[in-house]
Every structure is written in C-alpha cells, then in structure tokens.
C-alpha positions in Angstrom: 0.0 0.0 0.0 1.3 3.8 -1.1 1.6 6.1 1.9 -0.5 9.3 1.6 1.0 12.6 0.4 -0.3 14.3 3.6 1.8 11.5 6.1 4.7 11.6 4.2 6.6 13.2 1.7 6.6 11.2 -1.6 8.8 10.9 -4.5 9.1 13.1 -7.3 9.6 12.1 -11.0 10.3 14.0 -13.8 7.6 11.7 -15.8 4.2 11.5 -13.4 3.9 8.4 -12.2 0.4 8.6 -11.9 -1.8 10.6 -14.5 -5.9 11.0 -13.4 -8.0 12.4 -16.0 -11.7 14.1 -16.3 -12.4 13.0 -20.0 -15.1 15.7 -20.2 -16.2 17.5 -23.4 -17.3 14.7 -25.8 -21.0 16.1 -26.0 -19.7 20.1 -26.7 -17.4 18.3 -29.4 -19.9 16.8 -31.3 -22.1 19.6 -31.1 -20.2 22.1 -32.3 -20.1 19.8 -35.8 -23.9 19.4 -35.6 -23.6 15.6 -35.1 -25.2 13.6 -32.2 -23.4 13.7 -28.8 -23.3 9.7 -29.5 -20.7 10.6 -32.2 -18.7 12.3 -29.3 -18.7 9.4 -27.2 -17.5 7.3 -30.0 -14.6 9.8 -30.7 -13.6 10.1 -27.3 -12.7 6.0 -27.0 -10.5 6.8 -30.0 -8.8 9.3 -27.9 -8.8 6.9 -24.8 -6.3 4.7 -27.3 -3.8 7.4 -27.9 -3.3 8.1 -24.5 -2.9 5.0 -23.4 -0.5 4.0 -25.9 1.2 7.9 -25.3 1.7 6.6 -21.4 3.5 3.4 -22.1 5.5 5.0 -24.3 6.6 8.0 -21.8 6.8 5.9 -18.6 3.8 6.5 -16.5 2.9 3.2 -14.5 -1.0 4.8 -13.7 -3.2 6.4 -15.9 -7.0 7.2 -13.9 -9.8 7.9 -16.1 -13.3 9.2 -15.1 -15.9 7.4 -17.5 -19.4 7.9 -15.8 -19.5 9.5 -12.4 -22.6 9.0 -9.8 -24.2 11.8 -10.9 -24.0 11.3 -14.7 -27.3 9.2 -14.1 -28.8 12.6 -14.1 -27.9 12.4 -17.5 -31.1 11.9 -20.2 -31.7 8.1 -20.5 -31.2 7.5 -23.9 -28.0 9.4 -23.4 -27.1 7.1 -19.9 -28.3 3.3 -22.0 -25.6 4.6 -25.0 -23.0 5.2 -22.9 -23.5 2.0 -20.8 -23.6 0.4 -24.7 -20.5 1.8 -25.7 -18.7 0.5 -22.4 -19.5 -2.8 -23.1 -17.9 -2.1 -26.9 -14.9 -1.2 -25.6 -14.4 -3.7 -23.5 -15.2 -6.4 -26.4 -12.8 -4.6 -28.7 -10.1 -3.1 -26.2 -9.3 -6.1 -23.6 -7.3 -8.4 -25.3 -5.2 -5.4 -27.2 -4.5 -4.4 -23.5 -3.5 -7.7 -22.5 -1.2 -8.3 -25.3 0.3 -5.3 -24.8 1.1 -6.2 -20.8 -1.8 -3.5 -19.8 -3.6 -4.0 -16.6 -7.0 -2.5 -16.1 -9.0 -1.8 -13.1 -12.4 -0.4 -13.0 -13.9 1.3 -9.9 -17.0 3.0 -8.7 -20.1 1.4 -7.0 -21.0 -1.2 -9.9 -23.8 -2.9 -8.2 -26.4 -0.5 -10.8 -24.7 -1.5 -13.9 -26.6 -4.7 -15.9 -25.2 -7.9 -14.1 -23.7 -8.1 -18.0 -21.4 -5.6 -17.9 -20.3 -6.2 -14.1 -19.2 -10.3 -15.8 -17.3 -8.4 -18.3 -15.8 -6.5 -16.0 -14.8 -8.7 -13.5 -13.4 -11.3 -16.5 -11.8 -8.1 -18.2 -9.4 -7.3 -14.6 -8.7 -11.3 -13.9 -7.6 -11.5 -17.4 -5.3 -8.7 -17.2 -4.7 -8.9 -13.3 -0.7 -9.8 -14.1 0.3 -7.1 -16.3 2.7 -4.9 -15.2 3.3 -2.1 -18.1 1.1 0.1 -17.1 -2.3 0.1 -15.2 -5.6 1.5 -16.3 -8.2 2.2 -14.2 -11.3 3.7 -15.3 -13.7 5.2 -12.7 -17.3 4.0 -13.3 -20.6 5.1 -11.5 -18.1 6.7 -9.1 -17.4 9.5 -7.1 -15.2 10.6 -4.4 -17.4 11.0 -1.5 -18.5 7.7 -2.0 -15.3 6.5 -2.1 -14.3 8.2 1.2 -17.9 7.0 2.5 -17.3 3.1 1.5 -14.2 3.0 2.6 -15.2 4.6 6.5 -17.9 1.9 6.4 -15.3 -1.3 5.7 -13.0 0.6 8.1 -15.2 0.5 11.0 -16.3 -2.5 10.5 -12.5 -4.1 10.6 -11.9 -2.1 14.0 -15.0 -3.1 15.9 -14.7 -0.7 19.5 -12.5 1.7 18.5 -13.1 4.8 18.3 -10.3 6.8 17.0 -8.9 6.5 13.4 -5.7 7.3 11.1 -5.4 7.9 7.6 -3.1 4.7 7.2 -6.4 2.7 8.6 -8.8 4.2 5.9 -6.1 4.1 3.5 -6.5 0.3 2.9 -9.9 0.5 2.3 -10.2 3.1 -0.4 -11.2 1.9 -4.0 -7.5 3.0 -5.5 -5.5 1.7 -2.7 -3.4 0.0 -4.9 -2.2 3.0 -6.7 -0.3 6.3 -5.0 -1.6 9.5 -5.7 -1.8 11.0 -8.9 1.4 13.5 -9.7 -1.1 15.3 -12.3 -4.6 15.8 -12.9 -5.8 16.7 -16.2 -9.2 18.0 -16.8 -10.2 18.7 -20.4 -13.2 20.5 -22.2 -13.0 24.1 -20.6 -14.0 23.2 -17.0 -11.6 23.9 -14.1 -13.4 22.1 -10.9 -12.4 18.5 -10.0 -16.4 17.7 -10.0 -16.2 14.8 -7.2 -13.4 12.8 -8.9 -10.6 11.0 -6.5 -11.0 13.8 -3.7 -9.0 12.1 -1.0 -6.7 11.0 -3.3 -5.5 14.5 -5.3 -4.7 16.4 -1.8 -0.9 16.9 -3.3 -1.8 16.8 -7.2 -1.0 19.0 -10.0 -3.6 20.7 -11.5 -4.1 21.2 -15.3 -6.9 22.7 -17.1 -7.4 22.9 -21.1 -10.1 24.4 -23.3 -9.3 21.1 -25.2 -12.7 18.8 -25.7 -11.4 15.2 -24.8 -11.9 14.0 -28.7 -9.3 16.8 -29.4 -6.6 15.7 -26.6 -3.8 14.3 -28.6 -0.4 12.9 -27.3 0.9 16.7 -27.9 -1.5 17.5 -25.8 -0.5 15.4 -23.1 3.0 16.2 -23.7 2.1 20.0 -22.8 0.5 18.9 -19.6 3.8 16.7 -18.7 5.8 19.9 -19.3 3.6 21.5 -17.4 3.8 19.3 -15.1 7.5 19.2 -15.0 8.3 23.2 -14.9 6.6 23.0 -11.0 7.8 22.8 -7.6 6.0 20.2 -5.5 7.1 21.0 -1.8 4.2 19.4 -0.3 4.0 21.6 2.8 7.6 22.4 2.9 10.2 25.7 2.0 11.8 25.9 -1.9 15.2 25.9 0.5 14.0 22.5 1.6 13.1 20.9 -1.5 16.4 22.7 -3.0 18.4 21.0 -0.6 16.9 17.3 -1.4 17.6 17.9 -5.2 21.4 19.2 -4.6 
C-alpha cells in the first residue's frame, strides 16, 4: 500500500507516475459539428487509445480515467443506456489489445447498478489482465469521491469493531484505489476547471491542469504539454523551496 501525500513526503519524478483524467467534453465536441453527442462518445474511446499508448511510451505506470461518475445518471436516458452500450464495446474490442500489450485494467466505482452483464465483463476483463505490469488503467465508473471516502469509513469501521479513533493509514487500505499512490497530475479537459467529485482524498498533493481542449481533441501533444507543465513546477508538499532545493542538490 502507497503512503499518503499528507503523512509523508513522496517521490518526485520527472515523468508522473500517476496521470488521473476528467475526459469531459465529448458532447460540446460533437455539437459544435452538428452531429449527435453519440458521435462524441464514440470519438472520445478513439482518444482513450492514444493516451494510453502515449503513457506506455513516456513511462507512466498509472493512468485514472473518469468514464461515468454517480451523478452522470442525471444524465437523459437515452443518453445514460448509449453510454453503458459503448462501455460494453470497448471492453469487447479493447481487452485483449491491453492484454497483449502487458496493460492491466482496473475499473472502480459502485458497480452494483450496472446490468449484471457488464459487471461479468468487468470482473473477467481485470482477472484476465490482473498480471500485467506495463502500465495500469483504471477507469472510474458510476463513481465518485465521496463515495469512495464514504465506503471506505464503512469497511473501516467495521475491521476495528470498538474503536473509536482512526488514522489515515487505517482508511487508507480501504479506499477503492488503494493499490495506486496518488496522482502526480490531474488533467481536466473541455473548458472546466473544478475536480467535479473525482478521487477527492486522493489529489490532496496533485498537480492541476486545465485545457479548453474537448477530450476528442486531446492528442499525445497534448498530453506532452501537460507533462511539461507538469514538470516546470515545484512540489514541496508543505515544505520551503530551501528545503526541497536541498533534497535535489
């Protein structure tokens, strides 16, 4: 298990280890072209290909992507039932491609409302992959962060029946992405600059990047800005630049 960034002062590597993304603007994309949001959707698992592949290539060992959070079901239905259609796609067409290519994926979220389907596919999509160790994908489905900090209170409790004070590194175990350390950078795409729910425990110490991009648009240049972004930043996680000058000397 990864200690937090708030207990201890982590690593920092040139490349994030860890990259968490908001894949938001598929919808505006294809409306702007006067085609169905469907046809955004559609492009945006394109994109979901390129970054992927861009990862492995660069070095990160994490890549976090937010596919349908809790409150998406708000969402129109027809909208919600194509979505949930184009998951199941991707997972027909994308798994063994992953697999072959040493790719592990994860997927997290409460997925007790998806179609007991999708949750087979699921489950046989991360024991298939469970040994890969190139990079790991997790995609974030029907989740959100305060039900992740909520969950993972709940299984805490319940493992330290009469007691009545807790620690981070006791919740820590228990959160859905305990097998991952923190993101080094958060990417948000499509205009927005809120972290709308996504990983909230776990982005305390993040690096935050907005773009105006729409998430059909994000190529591997663009993620190459981000890293350089990323890069050009001091991460003293609560200390003094003379501190974090002295470590790097």
């Amino acid at each position: 298990m990864f200690k937090s960034s708030t207990t201890a002062v982590p690593d920092t590597p040139a490349v994030p280890r860890h990259i968490a993304i908001i894949m938001d603007g598929n919808g505006r994309w294809a409306t702007k072209r006067l085609l169905p949001r469907v046809a955004g959707h559609v492009k945006g698992v394109e994109a979901v290909r390129g970054i992927v592949e861009s990862c492995v290539l660069r070095g990160v060992e994490y890549l976090t992507l937010f596919a349908f959070s809790s409150e998406n079901w708000r969402r129109p239905a027809d909208e919600v039932s194509l979505l949930m259609r184009l998951f199941v796609t991707a997972l027909e067409r994308e798994v063994s491609k992953m697999h072959a290519n040493n790719i592990r994926l994860k997927v997290v979220g409460d997925l007790s409302r998806f179609d007991p389907k999708l949750q087979e596919m699921i489950a046989n999509a991360e024991r298939r992959t469970a040994g890969n160790t190139r990079l790991t994908v997790t995609v974030c489905a029907n989740y959100g962060g305060r039900w992740d900090i909520m969950q993972a209170t709940g299984k805490m409790v319940q493992a330290n029946p009469g007691v009545t004070e807790f620690t981070e590194e006791m919740l820590a175990p228990h959160l859905a992405m305990a097998y991952a350390p923190e993101p080094d950078l958060f990417i948000r795409t499509g205009g927005e600059e809120r972290i709308s729910n996504f990983l909230l425990w776990q982005l305390a110490y993040s690096e935050l990047h907005f773009t105006g991009t729409f998430w059909p648009d994000f190529t591997p240049e663009a993620l190459d800005e981000a890293i350089a972004s990323f890069q050009a930043r001091e991460r003293r996680f609560g200390q003094t630049s003379a501190q974090v000058a002295k470590k790097t000397n």
